[in-house]
N, C-alpha and C positions, 0 to 999 in steps of 0.2 A: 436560545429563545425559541427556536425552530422547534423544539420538543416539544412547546405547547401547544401547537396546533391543530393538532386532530381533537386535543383534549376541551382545547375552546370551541372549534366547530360543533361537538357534540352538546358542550353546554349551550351555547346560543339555539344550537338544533332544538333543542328542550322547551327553550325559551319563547321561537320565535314559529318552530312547528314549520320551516321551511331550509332546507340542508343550504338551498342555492342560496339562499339569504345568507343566511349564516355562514357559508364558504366566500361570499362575497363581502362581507362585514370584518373578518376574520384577515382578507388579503389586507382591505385599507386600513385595517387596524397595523398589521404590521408594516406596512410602507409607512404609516405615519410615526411608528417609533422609530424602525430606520433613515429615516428625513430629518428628526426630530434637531432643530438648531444647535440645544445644550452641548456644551461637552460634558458636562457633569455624567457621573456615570451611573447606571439607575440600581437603586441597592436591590429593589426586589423586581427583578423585570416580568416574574407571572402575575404579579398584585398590578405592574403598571400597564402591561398589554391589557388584561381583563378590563379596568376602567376606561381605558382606551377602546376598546370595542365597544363596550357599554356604554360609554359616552358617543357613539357613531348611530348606536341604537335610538336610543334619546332622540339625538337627531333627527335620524332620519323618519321617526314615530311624528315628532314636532312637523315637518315640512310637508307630511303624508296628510296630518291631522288640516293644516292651515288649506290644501289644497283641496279639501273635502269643505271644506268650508266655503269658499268660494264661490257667490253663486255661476250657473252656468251661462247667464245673459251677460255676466261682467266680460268673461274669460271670452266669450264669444264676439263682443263689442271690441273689448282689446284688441283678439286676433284679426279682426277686420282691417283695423286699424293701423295692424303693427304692419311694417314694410321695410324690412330690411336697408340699411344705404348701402350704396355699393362698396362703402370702407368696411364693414361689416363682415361682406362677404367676403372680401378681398382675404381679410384675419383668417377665416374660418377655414377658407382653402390653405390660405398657408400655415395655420396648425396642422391640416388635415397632412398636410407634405410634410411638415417634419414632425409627427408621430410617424410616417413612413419611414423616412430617414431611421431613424429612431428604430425603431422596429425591423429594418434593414441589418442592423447591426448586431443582433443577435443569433444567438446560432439557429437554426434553423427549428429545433424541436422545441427550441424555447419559444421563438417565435408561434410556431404552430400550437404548441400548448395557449398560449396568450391569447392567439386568432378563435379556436375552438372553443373557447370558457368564454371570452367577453362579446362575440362574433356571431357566433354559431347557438352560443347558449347551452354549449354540451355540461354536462357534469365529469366531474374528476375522475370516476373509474371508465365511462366512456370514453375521456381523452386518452385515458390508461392502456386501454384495450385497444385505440384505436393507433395508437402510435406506439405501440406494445414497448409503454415503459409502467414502470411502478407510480402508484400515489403518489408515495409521497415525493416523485421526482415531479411529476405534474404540478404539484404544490408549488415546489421551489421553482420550477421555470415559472409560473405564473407572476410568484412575489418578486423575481427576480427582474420579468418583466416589467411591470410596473413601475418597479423601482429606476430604473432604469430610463424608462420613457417619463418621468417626471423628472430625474435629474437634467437630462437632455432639452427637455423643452423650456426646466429655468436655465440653463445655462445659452440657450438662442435666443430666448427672451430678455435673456441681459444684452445682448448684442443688438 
């Protein structure tokens, strides 16, 4: 499933006229078929990643659209409004501690691939150059983190 990646970044690129978008569309697209509950096994997994991306697209066009919408006296009056309880924050820090944890446990270039792309905001041959490995290894550290820190946090969240 790995093979299709460059080839869907390119199509969304197309699509969406922004690489970082579309490389970032592209990663949750595949965490989410590697997450995916089923065991059934998927008969055509380039037809089902593609709708899976495209349905991320959908999305996230949806949640851009409703926030433009919005007036800005609402969002304003909310924000005033809103006040954190201190159980709140209490969560917030302790997600932020075990996506550390999490992120601890990976190897180091995988880690730094992860840090750089969702962090830093660098793009994939930047990461490439800068940690003088190949694309498409950047790719897989990324996916790989991810993956990873999402297993990890349901699995502390169960606990």
């Amino acid at each position: 499933m790995e093979s299709y990646y460059r080839e869907l970044v390119c199509f969304l690129n197309a699509k969406l006229g922004n690489r970082q978008v579309a490389e970032d569309v592209v990663h949750d697209a595949y965490v989410r078929v590697l997450e995916r509950a089923s065991d059934t096994p998927i008969e055509q997994p380039r037809a089902f990643l593609y709708r899976t991306a495209l349905n991320l697209v959908i999305d996230g066009h949806r949640r851009n659209t409703l926030r433009r919408v919005e007036p800005l006296d609402v969002l304003d009056s909310e924000e005033r409004f809103f006040s954190p309880s201190p159980q709140v924050g209490l969560d917030h820090r302790q997600r932020l501690d075990m996506l550390g944890r999490a992120l601890a446990e990976l190897s180091p270039a995988c880690r730094e691939s992860f840090l750089l792309r969702k962090v830093e905001g660098l793009s994939h041959p930047q990461i490439a150059e800068r940690l003088n490995i190949s694309r498409s290894m950047v790719e897989k550290h990324i996916v790989n983190a991810m993956k990873h820190c999402r297993v990890r946090m349901r699995e502390w969240d169960r606990h």
